[in-house]
C-alpha positions as CSV (number, residue, x, y, z in Angstrom):
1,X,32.2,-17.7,12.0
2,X,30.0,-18.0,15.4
3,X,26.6,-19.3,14.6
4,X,25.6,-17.7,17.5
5,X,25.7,-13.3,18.0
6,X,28.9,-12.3,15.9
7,X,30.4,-9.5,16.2
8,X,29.3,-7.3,13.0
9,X,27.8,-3.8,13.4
10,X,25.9,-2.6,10.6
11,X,26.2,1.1,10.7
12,X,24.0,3.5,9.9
13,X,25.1,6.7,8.6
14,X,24.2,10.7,8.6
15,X,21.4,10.1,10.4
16,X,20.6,13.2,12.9
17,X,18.7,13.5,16.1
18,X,14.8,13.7,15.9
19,X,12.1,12.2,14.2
20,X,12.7,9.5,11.5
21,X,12.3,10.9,8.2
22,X,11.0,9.1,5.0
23,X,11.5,9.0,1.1
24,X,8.2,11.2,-0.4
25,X,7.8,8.8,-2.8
26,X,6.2,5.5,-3.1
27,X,8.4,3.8,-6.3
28,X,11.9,4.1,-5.5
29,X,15.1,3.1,-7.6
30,X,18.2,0.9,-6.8
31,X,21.1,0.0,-8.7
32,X,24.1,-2.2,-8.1
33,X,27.6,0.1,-8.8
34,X,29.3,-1.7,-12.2
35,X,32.7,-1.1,-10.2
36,X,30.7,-2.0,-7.0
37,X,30.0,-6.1,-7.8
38,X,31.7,-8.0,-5.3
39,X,34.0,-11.0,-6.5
40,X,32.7,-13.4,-4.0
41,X,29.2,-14.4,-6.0
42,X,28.2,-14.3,-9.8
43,X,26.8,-10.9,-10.9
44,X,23.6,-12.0,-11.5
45,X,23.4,-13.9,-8.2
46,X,24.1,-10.7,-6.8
47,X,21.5,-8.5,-8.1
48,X,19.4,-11.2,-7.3
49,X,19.6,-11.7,-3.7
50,X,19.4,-7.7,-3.5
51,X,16.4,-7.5,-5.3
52,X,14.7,-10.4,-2.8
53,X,15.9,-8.7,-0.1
54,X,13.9,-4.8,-1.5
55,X,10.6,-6.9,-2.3
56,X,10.9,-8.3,1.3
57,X,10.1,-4.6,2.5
58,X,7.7,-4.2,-0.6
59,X,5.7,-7.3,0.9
60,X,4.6,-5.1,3.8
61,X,4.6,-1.5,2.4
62,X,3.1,0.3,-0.2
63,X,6.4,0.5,-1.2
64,X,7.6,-0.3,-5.3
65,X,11.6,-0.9,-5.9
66,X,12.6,-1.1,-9.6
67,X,16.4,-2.2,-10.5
68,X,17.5,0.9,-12.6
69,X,20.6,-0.4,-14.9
70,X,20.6,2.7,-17.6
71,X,19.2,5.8,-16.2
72,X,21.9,8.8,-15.2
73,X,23.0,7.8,-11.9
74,X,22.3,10.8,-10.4
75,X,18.3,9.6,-10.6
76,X,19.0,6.4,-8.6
77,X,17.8,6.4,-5.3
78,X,19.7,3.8,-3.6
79,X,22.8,2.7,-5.1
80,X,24.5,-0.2,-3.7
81,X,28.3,-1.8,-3.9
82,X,31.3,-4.4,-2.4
83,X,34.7,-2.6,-1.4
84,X,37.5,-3.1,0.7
85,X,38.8,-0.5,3.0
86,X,38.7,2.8,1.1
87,X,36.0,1.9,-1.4
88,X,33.6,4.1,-4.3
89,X,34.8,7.3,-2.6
90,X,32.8,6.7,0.8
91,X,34.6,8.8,3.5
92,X,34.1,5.3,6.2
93,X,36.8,3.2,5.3
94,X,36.1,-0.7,6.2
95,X,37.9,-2.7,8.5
96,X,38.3,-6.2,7.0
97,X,37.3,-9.1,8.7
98,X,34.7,-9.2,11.2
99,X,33.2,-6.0,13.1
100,X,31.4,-4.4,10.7
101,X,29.7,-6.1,7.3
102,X,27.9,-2.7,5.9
103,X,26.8,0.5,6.2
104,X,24.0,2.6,4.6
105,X,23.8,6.2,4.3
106,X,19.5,7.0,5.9
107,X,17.7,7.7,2.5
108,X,20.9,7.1,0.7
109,X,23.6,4.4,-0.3
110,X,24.2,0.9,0.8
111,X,28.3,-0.6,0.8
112,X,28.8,-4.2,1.6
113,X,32.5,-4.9,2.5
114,X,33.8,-7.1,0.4
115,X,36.2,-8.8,3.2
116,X,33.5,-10.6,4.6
117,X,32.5,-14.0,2.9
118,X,29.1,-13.1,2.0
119,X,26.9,-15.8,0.8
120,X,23.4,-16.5,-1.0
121,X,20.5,-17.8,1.1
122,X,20.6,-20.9,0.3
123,X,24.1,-21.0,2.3
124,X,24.4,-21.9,6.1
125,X,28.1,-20.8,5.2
126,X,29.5,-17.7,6.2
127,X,27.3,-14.1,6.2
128,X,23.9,-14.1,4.6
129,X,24.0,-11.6,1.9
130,X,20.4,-11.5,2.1
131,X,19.4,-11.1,5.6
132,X,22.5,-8.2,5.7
133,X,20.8,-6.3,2.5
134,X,17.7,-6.2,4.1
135,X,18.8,-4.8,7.7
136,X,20.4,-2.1,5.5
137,X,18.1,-1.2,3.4
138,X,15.7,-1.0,6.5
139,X,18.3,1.7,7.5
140,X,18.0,3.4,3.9
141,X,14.3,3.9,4.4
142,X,14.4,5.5,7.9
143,X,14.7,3.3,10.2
144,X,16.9,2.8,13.4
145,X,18.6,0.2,15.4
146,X,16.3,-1.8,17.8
147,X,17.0,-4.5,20.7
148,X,13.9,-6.0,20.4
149,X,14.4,-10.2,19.8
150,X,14.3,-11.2,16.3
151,X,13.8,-8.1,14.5
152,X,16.0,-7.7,11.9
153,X,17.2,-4.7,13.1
154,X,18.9,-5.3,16.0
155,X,22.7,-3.9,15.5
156,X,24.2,-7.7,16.1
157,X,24.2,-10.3,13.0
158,X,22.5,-13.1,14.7
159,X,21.7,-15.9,12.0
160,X,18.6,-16.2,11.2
161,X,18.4,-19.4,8.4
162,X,17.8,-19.0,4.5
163,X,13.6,-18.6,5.1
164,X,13.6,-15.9,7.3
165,X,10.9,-13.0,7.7
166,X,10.5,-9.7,8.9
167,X,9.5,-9.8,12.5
168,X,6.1,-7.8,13.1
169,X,8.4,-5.0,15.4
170,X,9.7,-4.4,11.7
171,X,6.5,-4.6,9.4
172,X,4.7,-2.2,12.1
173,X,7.7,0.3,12.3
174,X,8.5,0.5,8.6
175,X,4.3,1.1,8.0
176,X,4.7,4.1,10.5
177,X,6.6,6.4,8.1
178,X,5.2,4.8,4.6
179,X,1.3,3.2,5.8
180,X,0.0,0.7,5.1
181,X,-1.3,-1.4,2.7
182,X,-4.7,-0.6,1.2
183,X,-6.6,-1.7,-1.7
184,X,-10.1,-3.3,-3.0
185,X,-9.8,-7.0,-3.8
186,X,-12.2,-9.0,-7.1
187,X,-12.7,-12.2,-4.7
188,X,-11.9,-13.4,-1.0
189,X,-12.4,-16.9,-0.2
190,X,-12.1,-19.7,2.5
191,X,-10.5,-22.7,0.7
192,X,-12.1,-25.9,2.6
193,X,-10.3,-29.7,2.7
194,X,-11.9,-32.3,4.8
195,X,-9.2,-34.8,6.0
196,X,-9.9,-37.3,8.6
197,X,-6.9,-37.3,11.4
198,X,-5.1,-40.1,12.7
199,X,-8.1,-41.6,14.9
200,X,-10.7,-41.2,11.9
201,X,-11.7,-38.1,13.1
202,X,-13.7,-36.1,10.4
203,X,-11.8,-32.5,10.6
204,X,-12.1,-29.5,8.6
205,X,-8.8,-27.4,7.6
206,X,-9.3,-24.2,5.4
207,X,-7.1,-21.8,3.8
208,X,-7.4,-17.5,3.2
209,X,-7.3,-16.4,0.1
210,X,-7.8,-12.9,-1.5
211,X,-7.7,-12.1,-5.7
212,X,-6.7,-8.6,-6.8
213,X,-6.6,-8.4,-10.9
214,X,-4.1,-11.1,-12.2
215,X,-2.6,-12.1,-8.4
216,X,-3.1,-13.7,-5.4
217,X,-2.1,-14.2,-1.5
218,X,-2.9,-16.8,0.6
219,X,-3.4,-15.4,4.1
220,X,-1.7,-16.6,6.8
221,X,-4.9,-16.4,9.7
222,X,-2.7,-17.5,12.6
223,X,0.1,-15.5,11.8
224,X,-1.9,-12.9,10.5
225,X,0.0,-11.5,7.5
226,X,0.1,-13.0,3.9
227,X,2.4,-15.9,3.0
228,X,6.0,-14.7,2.6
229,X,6.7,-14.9,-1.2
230,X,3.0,-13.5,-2.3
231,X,1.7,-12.4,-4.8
232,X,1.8,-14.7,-7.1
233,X,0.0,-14.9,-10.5
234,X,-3.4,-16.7,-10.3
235,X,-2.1,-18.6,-13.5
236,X,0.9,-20.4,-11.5
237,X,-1.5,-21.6,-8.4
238,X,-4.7,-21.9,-10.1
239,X,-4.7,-23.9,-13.3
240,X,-7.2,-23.9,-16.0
241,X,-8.8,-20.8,-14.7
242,X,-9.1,-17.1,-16.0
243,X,-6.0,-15.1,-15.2
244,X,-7.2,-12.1,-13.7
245,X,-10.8,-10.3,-12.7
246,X,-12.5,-13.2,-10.7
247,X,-16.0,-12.1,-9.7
248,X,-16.5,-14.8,-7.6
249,X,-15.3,-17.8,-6.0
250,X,-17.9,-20.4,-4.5
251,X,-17.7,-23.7,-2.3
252,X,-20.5,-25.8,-2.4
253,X,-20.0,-28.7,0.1
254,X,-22.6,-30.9,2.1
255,X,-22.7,-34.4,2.8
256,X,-23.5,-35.3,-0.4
257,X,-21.7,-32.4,-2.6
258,X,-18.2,-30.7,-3.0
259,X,-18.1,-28.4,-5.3
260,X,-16.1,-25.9,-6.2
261,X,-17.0,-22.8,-9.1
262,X,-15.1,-19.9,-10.5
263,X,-17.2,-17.4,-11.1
264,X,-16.4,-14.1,-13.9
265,X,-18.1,-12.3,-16.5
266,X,-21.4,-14.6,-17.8
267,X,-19.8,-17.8,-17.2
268,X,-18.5,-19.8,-14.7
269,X,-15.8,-22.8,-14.0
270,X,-15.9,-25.9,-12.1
271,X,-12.6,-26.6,-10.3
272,X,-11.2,-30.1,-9.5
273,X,-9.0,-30.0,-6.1
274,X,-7.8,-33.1,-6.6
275,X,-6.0,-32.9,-9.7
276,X,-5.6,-29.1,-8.8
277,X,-7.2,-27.7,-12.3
278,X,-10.3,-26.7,-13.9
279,X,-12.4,-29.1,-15.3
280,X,-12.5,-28.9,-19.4
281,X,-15.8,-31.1,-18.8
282,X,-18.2,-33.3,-16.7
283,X,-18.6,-37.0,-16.5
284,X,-21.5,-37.0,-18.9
285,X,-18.4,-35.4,-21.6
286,X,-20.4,-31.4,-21.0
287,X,-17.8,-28.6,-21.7
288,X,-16.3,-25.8,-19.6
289,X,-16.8,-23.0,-18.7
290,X,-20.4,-22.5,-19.0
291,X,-22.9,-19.9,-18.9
292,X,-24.2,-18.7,-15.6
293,X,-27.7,-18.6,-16.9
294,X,-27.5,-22.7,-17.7
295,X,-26.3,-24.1,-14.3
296,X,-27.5,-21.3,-12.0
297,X,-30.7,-20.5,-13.6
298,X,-32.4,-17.1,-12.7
299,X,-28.9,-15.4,-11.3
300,X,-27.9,-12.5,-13.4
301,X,-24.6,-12.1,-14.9
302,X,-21.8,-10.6,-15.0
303,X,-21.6,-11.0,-10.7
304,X,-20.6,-8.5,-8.0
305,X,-19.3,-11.4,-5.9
306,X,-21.1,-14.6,-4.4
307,X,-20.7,-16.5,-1.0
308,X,-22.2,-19.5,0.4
309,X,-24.1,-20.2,3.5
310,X,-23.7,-23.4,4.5
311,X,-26.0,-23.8,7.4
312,X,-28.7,-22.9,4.9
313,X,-27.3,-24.2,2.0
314,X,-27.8,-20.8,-0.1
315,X,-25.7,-19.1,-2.4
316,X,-25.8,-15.4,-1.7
317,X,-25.4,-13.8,-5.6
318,X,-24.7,-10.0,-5.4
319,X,-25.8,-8.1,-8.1
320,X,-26.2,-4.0,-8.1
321,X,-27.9,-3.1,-4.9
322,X,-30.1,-6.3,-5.1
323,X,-29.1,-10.1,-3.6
324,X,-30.0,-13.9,-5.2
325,X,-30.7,-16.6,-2.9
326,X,-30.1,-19.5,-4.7
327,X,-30.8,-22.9,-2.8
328,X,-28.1,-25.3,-4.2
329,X,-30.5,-28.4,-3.8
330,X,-33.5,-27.4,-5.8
331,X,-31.1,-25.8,-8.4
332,X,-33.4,-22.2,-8.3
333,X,-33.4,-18.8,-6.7
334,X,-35.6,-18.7,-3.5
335,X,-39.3,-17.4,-4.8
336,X,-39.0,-14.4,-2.7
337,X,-35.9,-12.7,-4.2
338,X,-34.1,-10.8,-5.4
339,X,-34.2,-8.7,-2.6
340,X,-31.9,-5.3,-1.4
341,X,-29.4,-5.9,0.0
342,X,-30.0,-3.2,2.7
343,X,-32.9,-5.5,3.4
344,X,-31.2,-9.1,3.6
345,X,-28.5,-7.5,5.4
346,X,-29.5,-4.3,7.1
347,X,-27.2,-1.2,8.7
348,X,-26.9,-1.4,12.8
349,X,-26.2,1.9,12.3
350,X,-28.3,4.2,9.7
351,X,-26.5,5.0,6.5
352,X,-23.3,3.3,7.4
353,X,-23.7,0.5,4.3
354,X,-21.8,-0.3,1.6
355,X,-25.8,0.0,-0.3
356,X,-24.5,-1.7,-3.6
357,X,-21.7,-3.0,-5.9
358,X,-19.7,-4.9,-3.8
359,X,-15.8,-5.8,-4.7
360,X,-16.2,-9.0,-2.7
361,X,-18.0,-11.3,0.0
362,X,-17.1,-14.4,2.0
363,X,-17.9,-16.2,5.1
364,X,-14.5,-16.3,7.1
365,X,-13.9,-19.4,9.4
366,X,-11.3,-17.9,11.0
367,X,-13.5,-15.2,12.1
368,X,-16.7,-17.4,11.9
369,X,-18.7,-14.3,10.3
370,X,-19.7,-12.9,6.7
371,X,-17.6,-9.7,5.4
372,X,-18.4,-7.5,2.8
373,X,-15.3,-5.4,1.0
374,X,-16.0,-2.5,-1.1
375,X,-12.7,-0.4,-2.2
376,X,-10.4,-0.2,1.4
377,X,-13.3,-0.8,3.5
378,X,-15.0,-3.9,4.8
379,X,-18.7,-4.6,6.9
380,X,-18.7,-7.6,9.3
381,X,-21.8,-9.4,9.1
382,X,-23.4,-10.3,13.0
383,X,-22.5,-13.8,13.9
384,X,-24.9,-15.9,16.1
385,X,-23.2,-15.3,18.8
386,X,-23.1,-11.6,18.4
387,X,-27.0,-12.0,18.0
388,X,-26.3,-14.2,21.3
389,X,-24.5,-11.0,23.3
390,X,-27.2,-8.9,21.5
391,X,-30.7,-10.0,21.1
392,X,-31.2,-6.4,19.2
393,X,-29.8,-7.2,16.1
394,X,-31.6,-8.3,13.6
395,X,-30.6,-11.6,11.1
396,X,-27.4,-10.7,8.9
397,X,-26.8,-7.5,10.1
398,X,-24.4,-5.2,8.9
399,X,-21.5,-3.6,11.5
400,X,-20.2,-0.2,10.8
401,X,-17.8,-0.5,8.0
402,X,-14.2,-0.8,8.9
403,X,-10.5,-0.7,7.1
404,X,-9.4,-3.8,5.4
405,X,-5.6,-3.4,6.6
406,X,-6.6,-2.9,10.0
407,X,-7.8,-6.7,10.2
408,X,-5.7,-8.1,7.1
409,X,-2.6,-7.0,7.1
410,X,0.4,-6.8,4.2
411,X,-1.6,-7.6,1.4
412,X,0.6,-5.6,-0.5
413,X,1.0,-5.4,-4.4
414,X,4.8,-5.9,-5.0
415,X,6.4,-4.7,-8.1
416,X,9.3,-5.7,-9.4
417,X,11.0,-4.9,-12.7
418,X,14.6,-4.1,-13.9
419,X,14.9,-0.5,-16.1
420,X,17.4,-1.3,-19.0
421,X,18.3,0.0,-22.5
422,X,16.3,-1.8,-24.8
């Protein structure tokens, strides 16, 4: 087989003239046919790769897939199978090897022929299961053929290598007929590593991350879109920590300090980056986690969300409609707060203000400024060089609020679970 364009068509079937039409619902069920496995790959290999390939469109949808192996079949949305020429009934017959590998039915079935050697993704070898599964089921859910370069659905197999992604063409036409992603996050956080480069260069390399109840994505900034593989559970990535409803996450780094907290509930969590964990205790033998009220006296808890402001060396503590500056090197809150918050960050427009109970706050490096989240919505904070472009705007001042997935895009909850007889 040609590692360069073969000459497969996947096929996409019953689908009439007009605009592309979409499944109503959100959750949607899949099953691989009992008479349907192919003999090419163990079962469970199989229904493996096929369920990779359905959470690689549920990593940029609101869309949930959930393997169905006991209801009636009649309730299964997408039901899936390997034949050889006339195969489960399906009026196309396949032609053996090479021309075509598949063909879907649009908001129906998915057939694999089985004359093909199809193989997992961690194969160079032969046709990638995967990458054929998930052209297909892009066919399932409404959508066409396209030319454009490196989509996966152009009509030609070209291979593509066993890490693959969907190309943005893909993400942005699959969000036209289901939307996209939306949803209020606990925490959002720059993580910071200074390294020193080759010439001894002090440098500064960071890291996106955003917590929603027991998961987390780390956000790609340059290739704007989440890691491919995310969510994970905080638990895996972040050791030693609580495993879901962070309040806050803080990074206190100067010349002389680099410090990293966990904040949730009335206590908070010191985390060690070079051994990657939680600390159980300090050098002088003091236990974690501790209360907020001992090693950040005078800030309330439990936390709306915290970020800190290096330039001043503050941490901004959110509380309610009110705001804690708490200066990290005299260990106190600043005599003159709290404050409101509509007063340490005031509207440029009147009324358009999140006012109070925030999900989440951070100061972005990538997009040098502050944010503040609140359900699907966020407020950009004026930079200095906004305050530069215009000398109107007063200190920390709040932009009109704006939709979270129109700046970070695919951070998408992805369910996966198989439905069996218990």
């Amino acid at each position: 087989m040609s590692t360069g364009r073969s000459v497969w068509h996947a096929t996409e079937i019953n689908k009439k003239g007009g605009a592309p039409r979409a499944f109503a619902k959100k959750t949607l069920s899949w099953r691989l046919l009992r008479e349907g496995y192919s003999g090419q790959l163990p079962e469970a290999q199989q229904r493996s790769v096929l369920r990779l390939a359905f959470r690689m469109w549920s990593e940029v949808t609101p869309l949930s897939f959930r393997e169905d192996l006991a209801g009636p079949g009649a309730t299964v949305d997408i039901k899936l199978g390997f034949g050889r020429g006339r195969h489960l009934g399906c009026p196309r017959v396949f032609d053996g090897i090479g021309q075509e590998f598949a063909h879907a039915w649009h908001l129906g079935d998915i057939h694999f022929d089985d004359d093909e050697h199809f193989t997992p993704p961690t194969s160079s070898m032969g046709v990638s299961l995967l990458q054929v599964a998930v052209h297909e089921i892009g066919h399932v859910l409404g959508l066409p053929h396209t030319y454009r370069t490196g989509s996966i659905m152009q009509p030609n197999y070209i291979p593509q290598g066993p890490a693959f992604e969907l190309d943005w063409s893909d993400r942005k036409a699959i969000q036209k007929l289901y939307g996209s992603c939306e949803g209020s996050f606990d925490t959002a956080f720059d993580w910071i590593r200074k390294e020193r480069n080759h010439r001894g260069e002090a440098t500064v390399r960071f890291s996106t991350y955003f917590f929603r109840n027991s998961w987390y994505w780390l956000y790609e900034n340059r290739n704007n879109r989440t890691r491919y593989g995310d969510p994970i559970p905080i638990l895996t990535g972040w050791h030693g920590v609580p495993a879901q409803g962070i309040d806050a996450v803080v990074h206190i780094w100067t010349w002389r300090r680099d410090e990293r907290y966990f904040f949730k509930g009335n206590q908070y969590w010191r985390y060690d980056s070079d051994r990657d964990q939680a600390l159980t205790e300090d050098e002088h033998g003091k236990g974690y986690p501790r209360l907020i009220s001992e090693g950040f006296p005078g800030v309330p808890s439990p936390l709306d969300t915290a970020f800190y402001d290096r330039r001043k060396q503050l941490i901004y503590f959110f509380k309610g409609s009110l705001v804690f500056a708490f200066d990290v090197n005299r260990n106190q809150v600043l005599s003159s707060y709290p404050k409101r918050m509509t007063e340490v960050f005031p509207a440029t427009e009147p009324g358009n203000h999140p006012l109070r109970n925030l999900d989440s706050a951070y100061y972005s490096y990538a997009h040098k400024s502050v944010f503040l989240f609140k359900g699907s919505a966020y407020w950009r904070v004026a930079s200095d060089g906004d305050r530069r472009r215009g000398a109107w705007l007063p200190p920390n001042s709040v932009f009109p609020k704006e939709p979270i997935s129109g700046k970070w895009f695919d951070v998408c909850d992805v369910h996966t679970s198989t439905l069996s007889m218990a």
